[in-house]
PDB file with one MODEL, atoms N, CA, C and O in Angstrom:
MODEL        1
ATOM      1  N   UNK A   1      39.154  27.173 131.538  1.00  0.00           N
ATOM      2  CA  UNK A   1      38.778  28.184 130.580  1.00  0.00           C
ATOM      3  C   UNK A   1      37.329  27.987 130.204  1.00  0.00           C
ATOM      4  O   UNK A   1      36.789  26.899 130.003  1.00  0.00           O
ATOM      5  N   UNK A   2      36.841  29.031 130.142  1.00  0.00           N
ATOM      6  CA  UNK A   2      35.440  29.151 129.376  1.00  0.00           C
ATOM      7  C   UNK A   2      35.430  29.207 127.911  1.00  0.00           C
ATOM      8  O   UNK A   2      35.859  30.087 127.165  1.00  0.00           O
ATOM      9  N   UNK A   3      34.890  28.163 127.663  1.00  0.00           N
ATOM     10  CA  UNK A   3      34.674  28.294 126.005  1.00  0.00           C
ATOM     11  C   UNK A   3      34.159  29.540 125.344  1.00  0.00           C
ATOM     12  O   UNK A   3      34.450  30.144 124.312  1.00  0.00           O
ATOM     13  N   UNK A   4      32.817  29.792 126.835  1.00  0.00           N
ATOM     14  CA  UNK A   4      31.588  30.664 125.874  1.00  0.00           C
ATOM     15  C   UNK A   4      32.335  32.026 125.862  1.00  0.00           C
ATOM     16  O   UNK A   4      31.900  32.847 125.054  1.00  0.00           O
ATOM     17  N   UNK A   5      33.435  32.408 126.661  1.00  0.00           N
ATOM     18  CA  UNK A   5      33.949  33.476 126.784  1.00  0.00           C
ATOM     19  C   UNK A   5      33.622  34.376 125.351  1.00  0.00           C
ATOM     20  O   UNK A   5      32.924  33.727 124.572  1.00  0.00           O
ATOM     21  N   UNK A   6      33.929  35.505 124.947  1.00  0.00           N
ATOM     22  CA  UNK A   6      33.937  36.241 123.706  1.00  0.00           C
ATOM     23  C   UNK A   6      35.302  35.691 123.855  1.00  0.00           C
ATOM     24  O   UNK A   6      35.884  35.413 124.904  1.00  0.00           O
ATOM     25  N   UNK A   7      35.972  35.511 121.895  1.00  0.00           N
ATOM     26  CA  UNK A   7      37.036  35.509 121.309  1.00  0.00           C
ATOM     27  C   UNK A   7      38.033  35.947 122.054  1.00  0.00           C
ATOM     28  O   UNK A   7      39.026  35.343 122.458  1.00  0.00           O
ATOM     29  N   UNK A   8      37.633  37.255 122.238  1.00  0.00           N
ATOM     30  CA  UNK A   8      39.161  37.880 122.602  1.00  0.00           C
ATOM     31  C   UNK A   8      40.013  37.620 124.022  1.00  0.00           C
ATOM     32  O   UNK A   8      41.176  37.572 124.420  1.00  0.00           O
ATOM     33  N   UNK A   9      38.726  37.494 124.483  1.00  0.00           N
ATOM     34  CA  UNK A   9      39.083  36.924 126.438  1.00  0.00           C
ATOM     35  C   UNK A   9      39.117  35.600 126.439  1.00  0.00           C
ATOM     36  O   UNK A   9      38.394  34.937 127.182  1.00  0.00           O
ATOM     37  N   UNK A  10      39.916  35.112 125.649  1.00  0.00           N
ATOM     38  CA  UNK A  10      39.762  33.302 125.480  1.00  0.00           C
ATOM     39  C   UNK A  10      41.540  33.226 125.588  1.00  0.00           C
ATOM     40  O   UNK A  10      42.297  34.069 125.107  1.00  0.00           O
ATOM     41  N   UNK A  11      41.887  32.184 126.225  1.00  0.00           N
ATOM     42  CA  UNK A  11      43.447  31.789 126.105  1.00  0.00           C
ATOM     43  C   UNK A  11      43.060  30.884 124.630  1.00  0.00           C
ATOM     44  O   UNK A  11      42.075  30.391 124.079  1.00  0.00           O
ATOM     45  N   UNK A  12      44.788  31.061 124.381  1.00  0.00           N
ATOM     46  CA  UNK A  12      44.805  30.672 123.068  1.00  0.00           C
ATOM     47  C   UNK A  12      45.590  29.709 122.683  1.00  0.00           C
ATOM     48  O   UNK A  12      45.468  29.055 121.647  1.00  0.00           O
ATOM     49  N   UNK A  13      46.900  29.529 123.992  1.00  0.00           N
ATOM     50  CA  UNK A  13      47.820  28.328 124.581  1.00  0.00           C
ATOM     51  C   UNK A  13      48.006  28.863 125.706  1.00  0.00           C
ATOM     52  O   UNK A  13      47.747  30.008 126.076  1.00  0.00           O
ATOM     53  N   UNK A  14      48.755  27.464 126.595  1.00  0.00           N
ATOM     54  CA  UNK A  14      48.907  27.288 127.712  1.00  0.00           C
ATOM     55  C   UNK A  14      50.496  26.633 127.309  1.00  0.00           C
ATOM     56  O   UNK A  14      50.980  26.215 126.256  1.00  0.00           O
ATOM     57  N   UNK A  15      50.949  26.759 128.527  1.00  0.00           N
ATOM     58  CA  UNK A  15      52.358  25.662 128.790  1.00  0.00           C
ATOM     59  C   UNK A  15      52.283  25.360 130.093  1.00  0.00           C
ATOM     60  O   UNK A  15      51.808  26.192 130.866  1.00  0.00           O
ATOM     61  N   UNK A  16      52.741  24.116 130.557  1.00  0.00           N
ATOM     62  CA  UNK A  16      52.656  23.743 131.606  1.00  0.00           C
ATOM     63  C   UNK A  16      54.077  23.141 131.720  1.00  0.00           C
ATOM     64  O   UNK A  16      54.728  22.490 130.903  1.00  0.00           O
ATOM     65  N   UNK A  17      54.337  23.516 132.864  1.00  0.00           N
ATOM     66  CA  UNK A  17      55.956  23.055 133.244  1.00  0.00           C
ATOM     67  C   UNK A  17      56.113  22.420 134.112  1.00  0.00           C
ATOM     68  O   UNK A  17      56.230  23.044 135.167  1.00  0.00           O
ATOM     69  N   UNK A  18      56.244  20.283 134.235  1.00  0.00           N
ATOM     70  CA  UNK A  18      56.729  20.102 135.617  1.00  0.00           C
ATOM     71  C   UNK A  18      58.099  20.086 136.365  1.00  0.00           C
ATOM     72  O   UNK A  18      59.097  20.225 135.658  1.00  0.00           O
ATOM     73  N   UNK A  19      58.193  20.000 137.126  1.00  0.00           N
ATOM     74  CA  UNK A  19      59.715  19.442 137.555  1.00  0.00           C
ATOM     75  C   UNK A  19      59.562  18.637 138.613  1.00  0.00           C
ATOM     76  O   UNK A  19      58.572  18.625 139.344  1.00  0.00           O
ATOM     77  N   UNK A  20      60.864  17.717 138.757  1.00  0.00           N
ATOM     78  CA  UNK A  20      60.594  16.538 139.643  1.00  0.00           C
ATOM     79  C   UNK A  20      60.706  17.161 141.162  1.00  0.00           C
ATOM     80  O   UNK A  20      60.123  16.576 142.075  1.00  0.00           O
ATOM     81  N   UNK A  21      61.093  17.772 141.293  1.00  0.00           N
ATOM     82  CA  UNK A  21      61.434  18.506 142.543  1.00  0.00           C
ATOM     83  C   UNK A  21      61.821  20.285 142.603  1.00  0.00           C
ATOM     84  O   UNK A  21      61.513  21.146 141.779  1.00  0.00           O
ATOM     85  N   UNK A  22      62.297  20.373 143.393  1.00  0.00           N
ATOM     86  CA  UNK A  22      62.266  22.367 143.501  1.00  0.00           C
ATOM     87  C   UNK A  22      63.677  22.077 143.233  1.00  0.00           C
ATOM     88  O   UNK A  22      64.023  22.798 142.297  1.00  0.00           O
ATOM     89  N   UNK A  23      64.610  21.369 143.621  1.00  0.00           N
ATOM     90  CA  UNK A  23      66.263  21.804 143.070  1.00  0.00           C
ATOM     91  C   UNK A  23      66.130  21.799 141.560  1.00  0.00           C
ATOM     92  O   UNK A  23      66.809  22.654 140.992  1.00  0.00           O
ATOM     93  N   UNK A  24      65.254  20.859 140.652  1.00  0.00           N
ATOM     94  CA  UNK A  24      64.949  20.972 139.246  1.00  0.00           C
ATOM     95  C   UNK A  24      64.402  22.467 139.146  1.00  0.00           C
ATOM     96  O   UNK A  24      65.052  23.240 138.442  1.00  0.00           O
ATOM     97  N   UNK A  25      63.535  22.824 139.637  1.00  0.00           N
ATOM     98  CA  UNK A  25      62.351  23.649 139.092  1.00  0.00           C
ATOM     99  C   UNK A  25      63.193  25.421 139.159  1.00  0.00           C
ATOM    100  O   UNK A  25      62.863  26.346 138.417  1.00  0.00           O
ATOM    101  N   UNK A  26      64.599  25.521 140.531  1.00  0.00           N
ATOM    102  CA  UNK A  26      65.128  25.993 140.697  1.00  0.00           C
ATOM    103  C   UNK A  26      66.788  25.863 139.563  1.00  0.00           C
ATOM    104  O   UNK A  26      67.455  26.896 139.626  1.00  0.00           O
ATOM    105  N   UNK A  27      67.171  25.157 138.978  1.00  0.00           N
ATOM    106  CA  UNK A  27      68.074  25.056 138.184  1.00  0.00           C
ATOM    107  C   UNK A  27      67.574  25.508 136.809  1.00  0.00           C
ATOM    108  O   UNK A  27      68.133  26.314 136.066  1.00  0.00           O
ATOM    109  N   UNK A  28      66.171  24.707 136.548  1.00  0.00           N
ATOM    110  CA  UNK A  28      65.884  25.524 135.515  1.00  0.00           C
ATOM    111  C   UNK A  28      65.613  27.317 134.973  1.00  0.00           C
ATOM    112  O   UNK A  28      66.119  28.074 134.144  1.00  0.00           O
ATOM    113  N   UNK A  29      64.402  27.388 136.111  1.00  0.00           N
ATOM    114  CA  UNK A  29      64.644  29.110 136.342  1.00  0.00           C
ATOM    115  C   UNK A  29      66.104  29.912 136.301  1.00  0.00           C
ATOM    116  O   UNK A  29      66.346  31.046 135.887  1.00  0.00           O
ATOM    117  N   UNK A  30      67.155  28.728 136.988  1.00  0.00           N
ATOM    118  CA  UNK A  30      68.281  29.307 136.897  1.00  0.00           C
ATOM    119  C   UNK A  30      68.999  29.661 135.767  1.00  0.00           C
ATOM    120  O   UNK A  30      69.958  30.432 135.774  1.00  0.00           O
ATOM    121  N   UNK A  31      68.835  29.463 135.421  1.00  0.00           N
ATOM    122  CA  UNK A  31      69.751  28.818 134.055  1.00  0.00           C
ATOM    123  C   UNK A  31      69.511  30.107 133.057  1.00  0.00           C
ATOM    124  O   UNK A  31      68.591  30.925 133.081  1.00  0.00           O
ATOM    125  N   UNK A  32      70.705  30.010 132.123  1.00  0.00           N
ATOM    126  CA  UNK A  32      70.766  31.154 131.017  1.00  0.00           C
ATOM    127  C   UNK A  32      69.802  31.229 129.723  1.00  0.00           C
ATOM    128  O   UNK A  32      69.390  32.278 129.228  1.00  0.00           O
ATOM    129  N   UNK A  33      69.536  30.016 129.299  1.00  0.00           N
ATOM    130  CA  UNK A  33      68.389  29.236 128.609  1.00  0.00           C
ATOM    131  C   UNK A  33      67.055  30.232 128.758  1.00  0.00           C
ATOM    132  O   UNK A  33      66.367  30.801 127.911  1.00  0.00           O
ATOM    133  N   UNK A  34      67.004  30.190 130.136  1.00  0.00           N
ATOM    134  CA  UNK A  34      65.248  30.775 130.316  1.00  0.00           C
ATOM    135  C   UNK A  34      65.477  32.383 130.532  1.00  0.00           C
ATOM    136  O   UNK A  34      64.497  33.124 130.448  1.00  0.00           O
ATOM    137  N   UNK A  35      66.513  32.812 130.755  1.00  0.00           N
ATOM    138  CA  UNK A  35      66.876  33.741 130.631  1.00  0.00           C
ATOM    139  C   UNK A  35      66.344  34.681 128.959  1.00  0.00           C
ATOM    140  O   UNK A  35      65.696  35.683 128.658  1.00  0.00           O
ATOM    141  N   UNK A  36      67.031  33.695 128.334  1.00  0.00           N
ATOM    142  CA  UNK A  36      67.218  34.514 126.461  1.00  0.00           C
ATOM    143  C   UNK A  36      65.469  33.998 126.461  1.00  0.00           C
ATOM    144  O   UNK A  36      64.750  34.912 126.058  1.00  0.00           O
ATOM    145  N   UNK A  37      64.996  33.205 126.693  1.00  0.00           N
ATOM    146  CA  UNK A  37      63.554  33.217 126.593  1.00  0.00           C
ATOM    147  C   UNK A  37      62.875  33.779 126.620  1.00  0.00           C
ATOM    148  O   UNK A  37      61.968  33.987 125.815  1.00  0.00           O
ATOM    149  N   UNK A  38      63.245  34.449 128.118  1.00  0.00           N
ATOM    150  CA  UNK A  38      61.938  35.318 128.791  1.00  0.00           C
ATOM    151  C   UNK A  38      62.339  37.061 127.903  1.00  0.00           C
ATOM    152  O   UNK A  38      61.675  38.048 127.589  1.00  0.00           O
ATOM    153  N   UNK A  39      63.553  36.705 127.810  1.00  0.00           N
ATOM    154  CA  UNK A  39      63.699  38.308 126.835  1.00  0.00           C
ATOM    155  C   UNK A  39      62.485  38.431 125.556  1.00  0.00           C
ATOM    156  O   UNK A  39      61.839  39.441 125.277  1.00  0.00           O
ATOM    157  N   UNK A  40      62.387  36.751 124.735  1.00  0.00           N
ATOM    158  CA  UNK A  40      61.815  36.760 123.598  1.00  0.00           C
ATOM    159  C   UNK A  40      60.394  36.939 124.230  1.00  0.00           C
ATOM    160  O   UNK A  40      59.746  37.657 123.468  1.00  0.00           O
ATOM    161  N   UNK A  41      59.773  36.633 125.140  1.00  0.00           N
ATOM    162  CA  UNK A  41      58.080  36.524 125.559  1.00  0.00           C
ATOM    163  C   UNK A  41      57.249  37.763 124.977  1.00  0.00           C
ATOM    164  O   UNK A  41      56.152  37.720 124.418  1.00  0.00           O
ATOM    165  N   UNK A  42      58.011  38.825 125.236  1.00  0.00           N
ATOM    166  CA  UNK A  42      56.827  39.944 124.518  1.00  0.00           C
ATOM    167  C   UNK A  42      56.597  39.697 123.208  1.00  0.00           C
ATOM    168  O   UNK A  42      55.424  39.371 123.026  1.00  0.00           O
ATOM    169  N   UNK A  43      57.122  39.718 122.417  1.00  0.00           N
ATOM    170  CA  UNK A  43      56.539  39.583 121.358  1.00  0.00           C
ATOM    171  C   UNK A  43      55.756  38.460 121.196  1.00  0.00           C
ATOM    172  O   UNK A  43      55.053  38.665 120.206  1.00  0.00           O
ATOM    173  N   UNK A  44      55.454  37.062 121.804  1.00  0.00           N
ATOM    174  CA  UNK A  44      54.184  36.419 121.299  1.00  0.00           C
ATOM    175  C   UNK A  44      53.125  36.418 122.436  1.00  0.00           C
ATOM    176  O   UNK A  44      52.026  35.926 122.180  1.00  0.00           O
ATOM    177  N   UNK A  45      53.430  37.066 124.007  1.00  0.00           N
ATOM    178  CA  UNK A  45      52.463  36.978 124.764  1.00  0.00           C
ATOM    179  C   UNK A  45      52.088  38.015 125.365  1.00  0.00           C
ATOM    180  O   UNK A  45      52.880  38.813 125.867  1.00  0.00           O
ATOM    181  N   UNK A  46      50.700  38.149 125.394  1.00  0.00           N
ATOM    182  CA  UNK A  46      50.275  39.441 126.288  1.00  0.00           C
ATOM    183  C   UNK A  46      50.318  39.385 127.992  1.00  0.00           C
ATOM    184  O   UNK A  46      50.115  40.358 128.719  1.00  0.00           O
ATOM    185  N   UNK A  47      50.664  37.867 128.489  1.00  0.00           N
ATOM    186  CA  UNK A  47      50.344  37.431 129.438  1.00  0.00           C
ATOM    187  C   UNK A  47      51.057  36.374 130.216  1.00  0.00           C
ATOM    188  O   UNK A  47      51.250  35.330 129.592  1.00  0.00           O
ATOM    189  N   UNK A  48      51.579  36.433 131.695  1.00  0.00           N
ATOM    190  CA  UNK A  48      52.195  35.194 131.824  1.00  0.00           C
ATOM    191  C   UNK A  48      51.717  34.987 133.282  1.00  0.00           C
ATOM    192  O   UNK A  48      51.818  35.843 134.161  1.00  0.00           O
ATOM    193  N   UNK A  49      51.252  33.907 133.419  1.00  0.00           N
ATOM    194  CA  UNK A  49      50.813  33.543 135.154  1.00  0.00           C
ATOM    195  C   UNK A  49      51.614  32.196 135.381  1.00  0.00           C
ATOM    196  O   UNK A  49      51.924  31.332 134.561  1.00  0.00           O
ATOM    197  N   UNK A  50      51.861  32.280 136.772  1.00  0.00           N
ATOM    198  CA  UNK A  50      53.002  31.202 136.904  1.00  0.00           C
ATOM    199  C   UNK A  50      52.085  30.626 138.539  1.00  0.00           C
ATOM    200  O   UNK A  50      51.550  31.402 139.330  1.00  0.00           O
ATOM    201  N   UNK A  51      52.116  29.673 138.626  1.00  0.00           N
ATOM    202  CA  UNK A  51      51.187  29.718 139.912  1.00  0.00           C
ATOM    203  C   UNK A  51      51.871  27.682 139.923  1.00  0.00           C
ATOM    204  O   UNK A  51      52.114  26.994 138.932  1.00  0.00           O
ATOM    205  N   UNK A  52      51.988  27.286 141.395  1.00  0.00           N
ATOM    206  CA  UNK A  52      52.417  25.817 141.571  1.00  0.00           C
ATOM    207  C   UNK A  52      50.657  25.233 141.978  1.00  0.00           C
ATOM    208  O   UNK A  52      49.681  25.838 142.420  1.00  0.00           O
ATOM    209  N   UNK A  53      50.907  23.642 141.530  1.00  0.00           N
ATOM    210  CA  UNK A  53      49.677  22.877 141.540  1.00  0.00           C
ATOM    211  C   UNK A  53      50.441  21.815 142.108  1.00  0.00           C
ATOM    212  O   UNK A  53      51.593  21.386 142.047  1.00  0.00           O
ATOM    213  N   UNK A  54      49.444  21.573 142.643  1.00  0.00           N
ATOM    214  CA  UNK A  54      49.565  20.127 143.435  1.00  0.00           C
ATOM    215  C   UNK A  54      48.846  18.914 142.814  1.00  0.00           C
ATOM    216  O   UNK A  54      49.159  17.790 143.207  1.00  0.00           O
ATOM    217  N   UNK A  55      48.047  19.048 142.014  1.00  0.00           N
ATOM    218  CA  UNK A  55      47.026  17.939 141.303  1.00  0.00           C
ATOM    219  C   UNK A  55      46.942  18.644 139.910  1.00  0.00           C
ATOM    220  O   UNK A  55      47.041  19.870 139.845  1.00  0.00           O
ATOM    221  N   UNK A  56      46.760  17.876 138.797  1.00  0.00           N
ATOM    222  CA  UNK A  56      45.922  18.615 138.179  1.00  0.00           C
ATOM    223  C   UNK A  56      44.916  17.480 137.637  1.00  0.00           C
ATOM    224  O   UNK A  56      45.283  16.306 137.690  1.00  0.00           O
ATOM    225  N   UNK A  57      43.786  17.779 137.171  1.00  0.00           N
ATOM    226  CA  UNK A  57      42.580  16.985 136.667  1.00  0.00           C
ATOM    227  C   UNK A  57      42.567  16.937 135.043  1.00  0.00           C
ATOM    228  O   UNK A  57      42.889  17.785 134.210  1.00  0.00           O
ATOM    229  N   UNK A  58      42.129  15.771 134.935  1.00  0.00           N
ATOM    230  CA  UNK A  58      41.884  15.632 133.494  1.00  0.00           C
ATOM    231  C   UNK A  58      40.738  15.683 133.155  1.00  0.00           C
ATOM    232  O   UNK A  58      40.258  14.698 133.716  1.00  0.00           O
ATOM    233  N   UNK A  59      39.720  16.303 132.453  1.00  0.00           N
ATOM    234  CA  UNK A  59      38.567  16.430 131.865  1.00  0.00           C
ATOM    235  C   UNK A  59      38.190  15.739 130.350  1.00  0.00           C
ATOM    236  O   UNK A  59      37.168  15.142 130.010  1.00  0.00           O
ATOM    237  N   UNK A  60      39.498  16.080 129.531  1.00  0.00           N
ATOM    238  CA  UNK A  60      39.400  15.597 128.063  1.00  0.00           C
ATOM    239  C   UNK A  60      40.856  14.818 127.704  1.00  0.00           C
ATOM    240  O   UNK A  60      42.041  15.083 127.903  1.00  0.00           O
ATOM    241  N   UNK A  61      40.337  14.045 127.258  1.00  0.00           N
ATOM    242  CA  UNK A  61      41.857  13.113 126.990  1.00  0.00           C
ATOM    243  C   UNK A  61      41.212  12.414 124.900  1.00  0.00           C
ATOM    244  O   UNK A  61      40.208  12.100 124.261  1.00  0.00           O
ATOM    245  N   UNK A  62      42.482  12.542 124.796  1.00  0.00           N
ATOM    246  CA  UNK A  62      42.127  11.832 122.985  1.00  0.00           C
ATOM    247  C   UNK A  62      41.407  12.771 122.168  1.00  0.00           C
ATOM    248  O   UNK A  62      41.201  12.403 121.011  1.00  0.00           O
ATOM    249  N   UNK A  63      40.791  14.396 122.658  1.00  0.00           N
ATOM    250  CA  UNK A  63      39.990  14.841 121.889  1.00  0.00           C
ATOM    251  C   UNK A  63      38.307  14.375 122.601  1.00  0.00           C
ATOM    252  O   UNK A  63      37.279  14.991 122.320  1.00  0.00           O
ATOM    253  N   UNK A  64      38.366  13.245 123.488  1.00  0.00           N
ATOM    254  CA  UNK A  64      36.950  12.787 123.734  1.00  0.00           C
ATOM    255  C   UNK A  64      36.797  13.355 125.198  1.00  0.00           C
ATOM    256  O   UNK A  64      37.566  12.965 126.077  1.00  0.00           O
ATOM    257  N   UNK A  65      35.724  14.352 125.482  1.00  0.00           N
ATOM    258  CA  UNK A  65      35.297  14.705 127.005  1.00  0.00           C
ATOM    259  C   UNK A  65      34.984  13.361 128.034  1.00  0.00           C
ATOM    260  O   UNK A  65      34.046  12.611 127.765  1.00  0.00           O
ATOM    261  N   UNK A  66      35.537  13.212 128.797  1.00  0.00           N
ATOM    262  CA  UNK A  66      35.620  12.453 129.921  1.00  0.00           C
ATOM    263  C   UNK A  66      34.221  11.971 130.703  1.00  0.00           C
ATOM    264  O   UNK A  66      33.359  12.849 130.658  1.00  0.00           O
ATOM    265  N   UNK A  67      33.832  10.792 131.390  1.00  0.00           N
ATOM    266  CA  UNK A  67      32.834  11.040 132.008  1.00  0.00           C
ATOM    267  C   UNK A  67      32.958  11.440 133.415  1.00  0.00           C
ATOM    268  O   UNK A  67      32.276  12.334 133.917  1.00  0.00           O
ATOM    269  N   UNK A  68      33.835  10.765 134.030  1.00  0.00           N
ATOM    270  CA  UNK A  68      34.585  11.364 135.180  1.00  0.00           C
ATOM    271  C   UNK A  68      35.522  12.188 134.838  1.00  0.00           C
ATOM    272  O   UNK A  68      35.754  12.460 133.660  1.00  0.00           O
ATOM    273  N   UNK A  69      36.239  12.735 135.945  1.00  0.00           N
ATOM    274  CA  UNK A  69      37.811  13.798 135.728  1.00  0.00           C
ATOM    275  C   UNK A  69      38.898  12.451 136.114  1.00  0.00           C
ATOM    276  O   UNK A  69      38.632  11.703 137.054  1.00  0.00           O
ATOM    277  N   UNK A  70      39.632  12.340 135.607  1.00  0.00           N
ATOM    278  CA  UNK A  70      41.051  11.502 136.396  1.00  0.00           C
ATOM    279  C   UNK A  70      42.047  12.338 136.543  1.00  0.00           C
ATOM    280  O   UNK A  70      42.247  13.324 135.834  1.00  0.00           O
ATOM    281  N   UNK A  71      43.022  11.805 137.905  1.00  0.00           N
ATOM    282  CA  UNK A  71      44.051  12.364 137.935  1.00  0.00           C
ATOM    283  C   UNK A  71      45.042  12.114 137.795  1.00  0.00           C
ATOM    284  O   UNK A  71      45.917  12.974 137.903  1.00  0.00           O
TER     285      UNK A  71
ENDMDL
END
């Protein structure tokens, strides 16, 4: 995310979801749980992107910017 963005084009939260494997990642999606969820989503989000990562990087940890990224 860009900080300098204007206000309004700024994310405001994120969620990040792992699972240990795809039979997890697939039981969960499955399930009735995420079901009654995804009914509730409009009302607090304008937005949902779902995309798989293979790494992710750390930049800021504790509140303090990093000098390297770790992974």
């Amino acid at each position: 995310m860009a900080h300098d963005n204007p206000t309004d084009q700024q994310f405001h939260a994120s969620l990040i979801l792992g699972f240990t494997d795809t039979n997890a990642l697939r039981a969960f999606f499955g399930s009735g749980g995420i079901a009654t969820l995804s009914n509730k989503l409009p009302e607090f989000v304008s937005a949902v992107h779902a995309y798989e990562v293979s790494e992710a990087l750390t930049y800021v940890k504790d509140g303090k910017v990093l000098p390297h990224y770790q992974t």
